[in-house]
Every structure is written in structure tokens, then in C-alpha cells.
TORKOL-4160 file (C-alpha; in steps of 0.2 Angstrom, whole numbers, padded with zeros to 4 digits, m for minus):
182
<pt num="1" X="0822" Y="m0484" Z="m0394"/>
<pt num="2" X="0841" Y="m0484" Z="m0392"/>
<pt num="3" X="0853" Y="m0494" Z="m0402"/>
<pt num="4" X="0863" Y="m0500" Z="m0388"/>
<pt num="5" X="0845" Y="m0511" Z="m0385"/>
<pt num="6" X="0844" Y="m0518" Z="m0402"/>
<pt num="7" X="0864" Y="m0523" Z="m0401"/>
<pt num="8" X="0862" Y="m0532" Z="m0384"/>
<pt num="9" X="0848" Y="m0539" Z="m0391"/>
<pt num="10" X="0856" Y="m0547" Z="m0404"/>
<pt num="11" X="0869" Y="m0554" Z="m0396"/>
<pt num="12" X="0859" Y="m0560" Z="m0384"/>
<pt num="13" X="0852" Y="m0571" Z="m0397"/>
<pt num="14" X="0866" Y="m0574" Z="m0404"/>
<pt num="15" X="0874" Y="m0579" Z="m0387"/>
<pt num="16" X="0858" Y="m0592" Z="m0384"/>
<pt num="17" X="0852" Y="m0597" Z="m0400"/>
<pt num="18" X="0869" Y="m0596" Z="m0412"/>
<pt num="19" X="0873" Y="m0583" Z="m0426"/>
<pt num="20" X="0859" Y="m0592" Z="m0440"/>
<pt num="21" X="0845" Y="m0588" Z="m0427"/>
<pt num="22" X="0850" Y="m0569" Z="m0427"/>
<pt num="23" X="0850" Y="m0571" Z="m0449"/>
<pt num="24" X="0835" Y="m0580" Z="m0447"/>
<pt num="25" X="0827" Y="m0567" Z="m0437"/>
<pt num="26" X="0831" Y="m0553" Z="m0449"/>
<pt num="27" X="0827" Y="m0561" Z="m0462"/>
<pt num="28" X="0810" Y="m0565" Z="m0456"/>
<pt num="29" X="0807" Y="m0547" Z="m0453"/>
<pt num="30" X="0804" Y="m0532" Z="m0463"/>
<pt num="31" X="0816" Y="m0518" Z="m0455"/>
<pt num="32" X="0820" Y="m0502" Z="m0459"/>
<pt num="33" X="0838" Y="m0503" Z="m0455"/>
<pt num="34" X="0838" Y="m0520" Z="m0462"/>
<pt num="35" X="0844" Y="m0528" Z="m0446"/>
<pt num="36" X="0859" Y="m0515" Z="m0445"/>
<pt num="37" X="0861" Y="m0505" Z="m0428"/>
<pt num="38" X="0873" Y="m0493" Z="m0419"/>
<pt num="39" X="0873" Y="m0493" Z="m0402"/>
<pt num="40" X="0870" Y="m0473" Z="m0400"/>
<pt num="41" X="0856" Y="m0473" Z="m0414"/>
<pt num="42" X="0837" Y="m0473" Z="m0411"/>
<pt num="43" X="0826" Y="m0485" Z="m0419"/>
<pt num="44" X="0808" Y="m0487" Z="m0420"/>
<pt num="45" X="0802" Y="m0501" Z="m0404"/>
<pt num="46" X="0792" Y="m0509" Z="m0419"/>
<pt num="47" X="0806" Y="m0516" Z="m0425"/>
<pt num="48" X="0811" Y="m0524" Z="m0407"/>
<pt num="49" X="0794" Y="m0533" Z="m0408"/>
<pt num="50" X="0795" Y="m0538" Z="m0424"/>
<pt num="51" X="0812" Y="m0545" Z="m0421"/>
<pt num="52" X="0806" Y="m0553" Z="m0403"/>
<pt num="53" X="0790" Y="m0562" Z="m0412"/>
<pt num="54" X="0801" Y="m0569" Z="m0426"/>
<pt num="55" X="0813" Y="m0577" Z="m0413"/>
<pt num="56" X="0797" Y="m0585" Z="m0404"/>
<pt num="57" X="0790" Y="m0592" Z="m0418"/>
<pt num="58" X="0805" Y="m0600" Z="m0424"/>
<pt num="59" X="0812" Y="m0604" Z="m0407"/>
<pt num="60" X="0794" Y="m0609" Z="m0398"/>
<pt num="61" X="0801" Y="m0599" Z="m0382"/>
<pt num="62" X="0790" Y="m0591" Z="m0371"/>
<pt num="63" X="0792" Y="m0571" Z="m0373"/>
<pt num="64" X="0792" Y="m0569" Z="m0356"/>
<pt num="65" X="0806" Y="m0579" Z="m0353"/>
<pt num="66" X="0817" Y="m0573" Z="m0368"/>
<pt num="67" X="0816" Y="m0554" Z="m0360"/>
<pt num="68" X="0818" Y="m0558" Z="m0342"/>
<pt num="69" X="0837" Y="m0570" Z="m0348"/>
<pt num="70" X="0839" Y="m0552" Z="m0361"/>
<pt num="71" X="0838" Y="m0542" Z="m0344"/>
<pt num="72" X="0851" Y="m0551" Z="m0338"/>
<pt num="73" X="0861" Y="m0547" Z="m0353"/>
<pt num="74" X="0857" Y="m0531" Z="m0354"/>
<pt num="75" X="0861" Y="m0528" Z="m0334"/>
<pt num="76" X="0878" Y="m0536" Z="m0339"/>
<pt num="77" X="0881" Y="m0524" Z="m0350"/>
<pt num="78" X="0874" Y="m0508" Z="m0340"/>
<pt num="79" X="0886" Y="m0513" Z="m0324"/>
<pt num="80" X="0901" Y="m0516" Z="m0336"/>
<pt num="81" X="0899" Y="m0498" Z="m0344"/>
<pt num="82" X="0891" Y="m0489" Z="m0330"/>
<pt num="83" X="0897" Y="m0496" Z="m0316"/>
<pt num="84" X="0898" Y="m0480" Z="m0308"/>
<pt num="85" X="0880" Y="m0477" Z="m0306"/>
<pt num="86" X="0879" Y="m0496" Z="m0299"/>
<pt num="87" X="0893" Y="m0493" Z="m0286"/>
<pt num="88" X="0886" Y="m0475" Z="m0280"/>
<pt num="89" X="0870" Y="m0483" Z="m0275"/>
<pt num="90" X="0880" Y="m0497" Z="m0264"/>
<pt num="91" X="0862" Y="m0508" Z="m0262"/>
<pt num="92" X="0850" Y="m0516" Z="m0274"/>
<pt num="93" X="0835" Y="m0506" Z="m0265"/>
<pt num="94" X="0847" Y="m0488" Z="m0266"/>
<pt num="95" X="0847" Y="m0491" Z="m0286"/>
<pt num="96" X="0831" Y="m0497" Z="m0288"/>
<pt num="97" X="0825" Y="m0482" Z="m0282"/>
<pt num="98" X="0837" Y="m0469" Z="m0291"/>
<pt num="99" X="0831" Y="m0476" Z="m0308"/>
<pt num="100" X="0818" Y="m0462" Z="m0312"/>
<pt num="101" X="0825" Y="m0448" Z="m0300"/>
<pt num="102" X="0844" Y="m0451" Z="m0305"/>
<pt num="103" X="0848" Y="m0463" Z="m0319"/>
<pt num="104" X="0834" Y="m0460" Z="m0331"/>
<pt num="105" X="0842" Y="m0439" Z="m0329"/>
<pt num="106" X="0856" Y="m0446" Z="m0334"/>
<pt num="107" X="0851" Y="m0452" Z="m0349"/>
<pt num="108" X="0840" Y="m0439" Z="m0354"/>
<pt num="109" X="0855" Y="m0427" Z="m0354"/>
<pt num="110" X="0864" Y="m0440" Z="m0366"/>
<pt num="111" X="0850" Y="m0446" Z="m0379"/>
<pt num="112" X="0834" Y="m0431" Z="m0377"/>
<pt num="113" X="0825" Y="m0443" Z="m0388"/>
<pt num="114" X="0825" Y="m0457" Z="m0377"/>
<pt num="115" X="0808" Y="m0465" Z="m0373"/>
<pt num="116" X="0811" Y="m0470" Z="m0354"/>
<pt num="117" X="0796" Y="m0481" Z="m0345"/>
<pt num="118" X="0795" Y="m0471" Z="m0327"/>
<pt num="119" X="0800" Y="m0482" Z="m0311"/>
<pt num="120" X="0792" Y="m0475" Z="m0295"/>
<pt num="121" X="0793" Y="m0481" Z="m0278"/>
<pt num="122" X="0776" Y="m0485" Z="m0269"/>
<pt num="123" X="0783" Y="m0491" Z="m0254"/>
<pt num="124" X="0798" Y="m0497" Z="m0246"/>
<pt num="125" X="0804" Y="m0507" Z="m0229"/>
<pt num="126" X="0819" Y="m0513" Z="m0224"/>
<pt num="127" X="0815" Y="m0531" Z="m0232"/>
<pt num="128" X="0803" Y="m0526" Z="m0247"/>
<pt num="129" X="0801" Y="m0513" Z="m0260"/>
<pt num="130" X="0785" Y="m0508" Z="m0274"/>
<pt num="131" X="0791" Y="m0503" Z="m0288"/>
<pt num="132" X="0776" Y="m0495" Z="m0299"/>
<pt num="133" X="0781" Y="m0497" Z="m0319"/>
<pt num="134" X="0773" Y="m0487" Z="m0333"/>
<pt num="135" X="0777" Y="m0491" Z="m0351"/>
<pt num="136" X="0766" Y="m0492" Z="m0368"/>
<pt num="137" X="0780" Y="m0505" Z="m0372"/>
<pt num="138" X="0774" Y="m0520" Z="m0363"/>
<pt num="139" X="0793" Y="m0525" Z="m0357"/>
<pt num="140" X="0788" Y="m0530" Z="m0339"/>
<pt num="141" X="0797" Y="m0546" Z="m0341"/>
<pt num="142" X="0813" Y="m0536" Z="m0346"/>
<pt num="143" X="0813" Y="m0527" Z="m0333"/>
<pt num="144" X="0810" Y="m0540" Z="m0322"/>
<pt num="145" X="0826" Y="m0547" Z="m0329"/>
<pt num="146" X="0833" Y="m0531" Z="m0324"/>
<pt num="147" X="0830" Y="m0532" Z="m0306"/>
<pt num="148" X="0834" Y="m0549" Z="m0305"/>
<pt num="149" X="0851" Y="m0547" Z="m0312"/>
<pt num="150" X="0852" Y="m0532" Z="m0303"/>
<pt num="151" X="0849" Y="m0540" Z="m0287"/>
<pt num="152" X="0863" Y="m0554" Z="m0292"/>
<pt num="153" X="0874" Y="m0540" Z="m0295"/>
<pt num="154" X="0873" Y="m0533" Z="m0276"/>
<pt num="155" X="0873" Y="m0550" Z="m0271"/>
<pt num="156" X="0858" Y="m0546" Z="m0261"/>
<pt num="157" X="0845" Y="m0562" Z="m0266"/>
<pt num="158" X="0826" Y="m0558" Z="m0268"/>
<pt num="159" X="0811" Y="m0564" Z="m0276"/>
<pt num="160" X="0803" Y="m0553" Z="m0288"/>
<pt num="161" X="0783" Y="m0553" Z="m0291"/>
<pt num="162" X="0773" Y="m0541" Z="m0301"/>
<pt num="163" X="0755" Y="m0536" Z="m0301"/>
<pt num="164" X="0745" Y="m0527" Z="m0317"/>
<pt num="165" X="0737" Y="m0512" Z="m0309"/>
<pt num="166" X="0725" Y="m0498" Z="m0314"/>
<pt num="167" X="0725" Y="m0480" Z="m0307"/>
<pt num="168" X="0719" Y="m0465" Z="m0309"/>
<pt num="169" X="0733" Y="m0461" Z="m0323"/>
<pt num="170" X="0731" Y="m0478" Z="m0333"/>
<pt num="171" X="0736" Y="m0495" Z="m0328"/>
<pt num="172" X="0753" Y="m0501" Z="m0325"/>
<pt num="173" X="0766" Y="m0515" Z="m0314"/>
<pt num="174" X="0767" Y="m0518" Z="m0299"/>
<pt num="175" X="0783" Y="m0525" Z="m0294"/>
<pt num="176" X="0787" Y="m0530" Z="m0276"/>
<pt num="177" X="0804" Y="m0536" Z="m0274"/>
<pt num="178" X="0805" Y="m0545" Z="m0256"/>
<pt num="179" X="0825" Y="m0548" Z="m0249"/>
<pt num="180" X="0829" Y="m0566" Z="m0247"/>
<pt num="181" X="0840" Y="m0574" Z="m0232"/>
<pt num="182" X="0855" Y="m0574" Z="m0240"/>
């Protein structure tokens, strides 16, 4: 998993919770890097768990809602540095549905190693889109998060639900993201 994860993710803790929590957290864990991350390296996902389960049981938070408030974060910081690919799309629905056909490209041609969940579109309206998420990871509340912020970003308001599915190439999310009046 890239660095720049682990970093946001950290200071997202830090943000919330206060410097101590982020030594607690290390602390509690058993990390390779020792709690040490560069924003362009690759780290295992383990230690991103490990890290998130050690900020639960100290904090008693809900998982769920520690990643979707860290996809905010994390949406911060990808429309401050990438705000390019934000703007190109123009709407929330455009950039949804670039993530895997143009974003996710992008990327690969940056970091090769980078372990992306694939973001398809099932369907699409004017008013509502099916986003169909596959990931070993288990981050659908992050990337709830993501569309969220994302969606508070265009200023275009929607409620976000999501659905586990199976199919014939294993199960995944279902996200349907229905606009709002504004």
C-alpha cells in the first residue's frame, strides 16, 4: 500500500485524536517501519490494520466511522494535490466514473506496484449511479468517505448507500450514490 496512506492516516489521527494517540498507536503495534513512512513508499496493508484496530481499541470508535471521516481526509488531500484530475471531470458523477478507466492509469504509470481496488460503473441516470467495488482490503467505508467528500467537493449533495454482493467473479460493493436537491 502507498506511503502517502499511511501519512494521511496518521495525521488524520493526529488531527482527531491528538499526537499521544498516534504514539499510542505505534506503540501498540508491531511494525516493520516502526511507525516511520514516506509518502512515495510502499508498505504492507497489514500494518494499516494493525494501526486501525489499535486506534479502536484504545478510542472505542466504530471502524466504520474512523475510515469514512479518513476518506475525508484523504479526499482533502487528493483535490489539494491533484486537483487537475478533479477539475477535468467538472461533476461528481464524470469523476466517479473515471476512477478505474483514467485515474487508477494514472497512478499505475506513477507507482507499478500499487495495489488499486477496481471501481466499475453498473449503471448510471442523470440522478443515480452504481458503483460496483472490488477490494481484498475491506475499506468500503473509506471509500465511502471518498465519495462523500468527493461529492462535497463538487458541491453536488447525495446520499451514499452500499450493498454486499456476489457474482460470478467473487463478491463485492455495491454503492449507489442518489443526487440530492440541493
Amino acid at each position: 500500500m502507498k506511503g502517502i496512506v499511511f501519512t494521511e492516516f496518521l495525521e488524520f489521527v493526529e488531527d482527531q485524536m491528538g499526537p499521544d494517540m498516534v504514539d499510542a498507536i505505534i506503540d501498540d503495534c508491531d511494525l516493520s517501519t516502526g511507525g516511520a513512512y514516506t509518502a512515495v513508499g510502499t508498505y504492507p496493508f497489514s500494518e494499516l490494520r494493525d494501526l486501525l484496530l489499535a486506534l479502536v481499541a484504545r478510542s472505542g470508535a466504530d471502524p466504520a466511522v474512523l475510515l469514512r471521516g479518513f476518506g475525508g481526509k484523504l479526499c482533502a488531500t487528493f483535490t489539494s494535490g491533484y486537483g487537475q484530475y478533479f477539475a477535468a471531470a467538472g461533476s461528481l458523477f464524470d469523476f466517479l466514473g473515471s476512477i478505474d478507466d483514467h485515474i487508477h492509469v494514472e497512478v499505475r504509470k506513477l507507482y507499478p506496484d500499487a495495489e488499486l481496488p477496481s471501481i466499475r460503473v453498473a449503471a448510471r441516470t442523470d440522478d443515480q449511479m452504481q458503483l460496483d467495488y472490488r477490494s481484498e482490503r475491506g475499506l468500503e467505508a473509506l471509500a465511502e468517505g471518498l465519495i462523500q467528500a468527493t461529492s462535497d467537493f463538487y458541491r453536488e449533495p447525495v446520499s451514499v448507500s452500499m450493498a454486499k454482493m456476489s457474482g460470478p467473479t467473487g463478491d463485492f460493493v455495491r454503492f449507489t450514490i442518489d443526487r440530492q436537491a440541493a
